[in-house]
C-alpha positions as MATLAB code, in Angstrom:
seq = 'XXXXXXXXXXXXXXXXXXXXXXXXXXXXXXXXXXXXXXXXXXXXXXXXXXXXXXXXXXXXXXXXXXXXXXXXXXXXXXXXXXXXXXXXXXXXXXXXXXXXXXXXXXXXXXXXXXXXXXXXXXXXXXXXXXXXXXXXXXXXXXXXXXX';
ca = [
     -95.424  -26.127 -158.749;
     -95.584  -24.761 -155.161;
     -94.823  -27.867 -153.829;
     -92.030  -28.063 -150.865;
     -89.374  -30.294 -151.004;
     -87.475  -31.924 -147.827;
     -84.035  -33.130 -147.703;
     -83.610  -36.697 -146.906;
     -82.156  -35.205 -143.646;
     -85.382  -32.296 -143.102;
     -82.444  -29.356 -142.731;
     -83.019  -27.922 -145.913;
     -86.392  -27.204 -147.534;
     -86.782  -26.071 -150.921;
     -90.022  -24.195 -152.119;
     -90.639  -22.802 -156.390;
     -92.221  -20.433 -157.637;
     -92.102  -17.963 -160.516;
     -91.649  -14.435 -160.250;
     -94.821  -12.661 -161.013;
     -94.990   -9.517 -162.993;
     -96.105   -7.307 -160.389;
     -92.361   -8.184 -158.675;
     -90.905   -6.786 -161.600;
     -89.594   -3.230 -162.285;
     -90.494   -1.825 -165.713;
     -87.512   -4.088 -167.726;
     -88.840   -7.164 -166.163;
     -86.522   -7.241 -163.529;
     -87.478   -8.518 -159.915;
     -86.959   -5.844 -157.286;
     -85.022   -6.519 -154.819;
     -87.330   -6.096 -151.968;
     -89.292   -8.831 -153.408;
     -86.587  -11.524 -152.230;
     -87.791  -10.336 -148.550;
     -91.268  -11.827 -149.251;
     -89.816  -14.822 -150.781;
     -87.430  -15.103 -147.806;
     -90.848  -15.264 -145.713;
     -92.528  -17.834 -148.252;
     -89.549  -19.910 -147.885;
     -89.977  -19.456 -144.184;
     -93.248  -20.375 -144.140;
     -92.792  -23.267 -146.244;
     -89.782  -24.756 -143.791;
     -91.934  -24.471 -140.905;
     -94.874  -26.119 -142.246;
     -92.732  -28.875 -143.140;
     -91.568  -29.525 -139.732;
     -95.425  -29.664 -138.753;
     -96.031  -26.663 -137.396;
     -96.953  -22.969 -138.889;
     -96.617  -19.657 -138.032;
    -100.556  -19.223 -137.401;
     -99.836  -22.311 -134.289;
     -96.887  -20.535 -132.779;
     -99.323  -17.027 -132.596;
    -102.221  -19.130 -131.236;
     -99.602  -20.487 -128.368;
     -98.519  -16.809 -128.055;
     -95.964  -16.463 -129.729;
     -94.728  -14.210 -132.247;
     -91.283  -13.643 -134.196;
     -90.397  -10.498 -135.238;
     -87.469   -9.931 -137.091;
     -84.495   -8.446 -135.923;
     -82.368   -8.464 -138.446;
     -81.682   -9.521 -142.127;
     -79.348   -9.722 -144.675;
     -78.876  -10.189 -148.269;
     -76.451  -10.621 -151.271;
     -77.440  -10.199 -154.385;
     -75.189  -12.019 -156.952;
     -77.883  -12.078 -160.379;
     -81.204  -10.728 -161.243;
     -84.279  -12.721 -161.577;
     -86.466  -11.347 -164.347;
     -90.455  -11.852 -164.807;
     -91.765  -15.600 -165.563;
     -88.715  -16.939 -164.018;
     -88.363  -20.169 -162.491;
     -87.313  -19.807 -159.046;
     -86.305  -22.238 -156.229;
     -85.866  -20.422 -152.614;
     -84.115  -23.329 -150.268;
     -84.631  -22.553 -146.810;
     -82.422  -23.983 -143.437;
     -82.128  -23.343 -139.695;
     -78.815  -21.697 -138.905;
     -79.015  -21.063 -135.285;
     -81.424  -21.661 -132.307;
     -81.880  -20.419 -128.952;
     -84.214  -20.066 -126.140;
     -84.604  -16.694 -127.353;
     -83.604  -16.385 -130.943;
     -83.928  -18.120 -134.166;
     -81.886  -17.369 -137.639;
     -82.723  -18.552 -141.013;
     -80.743  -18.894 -144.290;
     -82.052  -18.892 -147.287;
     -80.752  -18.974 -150.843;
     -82.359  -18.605 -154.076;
     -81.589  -20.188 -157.534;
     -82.934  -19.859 -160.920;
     -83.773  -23.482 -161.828;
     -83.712  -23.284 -165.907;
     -79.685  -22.608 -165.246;
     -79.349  -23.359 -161.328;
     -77.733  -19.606 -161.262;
     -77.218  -18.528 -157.562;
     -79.360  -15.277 -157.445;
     -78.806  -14.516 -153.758;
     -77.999  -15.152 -150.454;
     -79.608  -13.979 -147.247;
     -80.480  -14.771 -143.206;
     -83.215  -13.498 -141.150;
     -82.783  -13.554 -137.423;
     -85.838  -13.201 -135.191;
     -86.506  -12.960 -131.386;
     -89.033  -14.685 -130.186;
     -91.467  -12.247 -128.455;
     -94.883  -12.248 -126.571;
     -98.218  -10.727 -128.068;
     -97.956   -7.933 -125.462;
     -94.940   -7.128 -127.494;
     -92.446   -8.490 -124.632;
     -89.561  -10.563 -125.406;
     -89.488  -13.961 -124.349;
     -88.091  -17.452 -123.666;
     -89.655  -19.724 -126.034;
     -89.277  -22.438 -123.444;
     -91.739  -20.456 -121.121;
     -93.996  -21.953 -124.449;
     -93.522  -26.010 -123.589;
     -95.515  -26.620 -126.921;
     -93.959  -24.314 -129.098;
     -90.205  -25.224 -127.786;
     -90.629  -28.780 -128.520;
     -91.791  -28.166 -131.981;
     -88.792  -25.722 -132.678;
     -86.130  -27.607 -130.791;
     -87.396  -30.698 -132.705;
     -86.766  -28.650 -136.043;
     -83.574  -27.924 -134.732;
     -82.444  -31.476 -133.810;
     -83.289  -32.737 -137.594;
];
């Protein structure tokens, strides 16, 4: 089930899952700070499917915090659910990425929310930085963001 799926043009990736118990409030709702780890699974998951992860871009030095994010909820997700978290690239900079990301309960394809993380892409001194000051690492992402 944790299998990612590409688009036949690599801008989306899609990524299920089921929402565990331990997401859940005590009705066997999911909390809504739970969507912020999925946001990061579904994160994860698009990266690795453009051939890189985010244990590569720390090795080369580089780190992305975020710097903002943003959500709409439109429907809970409750325990045991089917979920499918569909992940794209938004915008991309020398110094910035953002991420979308929605998520949809598959037994009824029910929008459940909406959301974007940006990030700045920073050193591991803690420094801001130009990604292209990382020739590895900017190829990688600016090849993401040419797909």
């Amino acid at each position: 089930m944790n299998d990612a799926q590409v688009s036949p043009d690599r801008r989306v990736v899609s990524h299920t899952f089921r929402v565990r118990y331990a997401e859940t409030d005590a009705m066997g709702i999911a909390h809504h700070s739970s969507y912020v780890i999925w946001f990061e699974m579904g994160r994860t998951e698009f990266m690795r499917a453009h051939g890189f992860t985010y244990r590569s871009l720390e090795e080369a030095g580089v780190l992305l915090p975020v710097l903002e994010l943003s959500v709409r909820y439109f429907q809970a997700a409750k325990y045991d659910d089917e979920l499918r978290i569909s992940t794209w690239l938004d915008e991309f900079s020398r110094t910035r990425i953002k991420l979308a990301y929605s998520v949809t309960r598959i037994s009824d394809e029910r929008l459940l929310a909406e959301a974007y993380t940006l990030h700045t892409f920073m050193g591991p001194e803690g420094r801001p930085l130009r990604i292209t000051h990382h020739p590895e690492a900017w190829e990688k992402l600016r090849h993401m963001a040419d797909q």
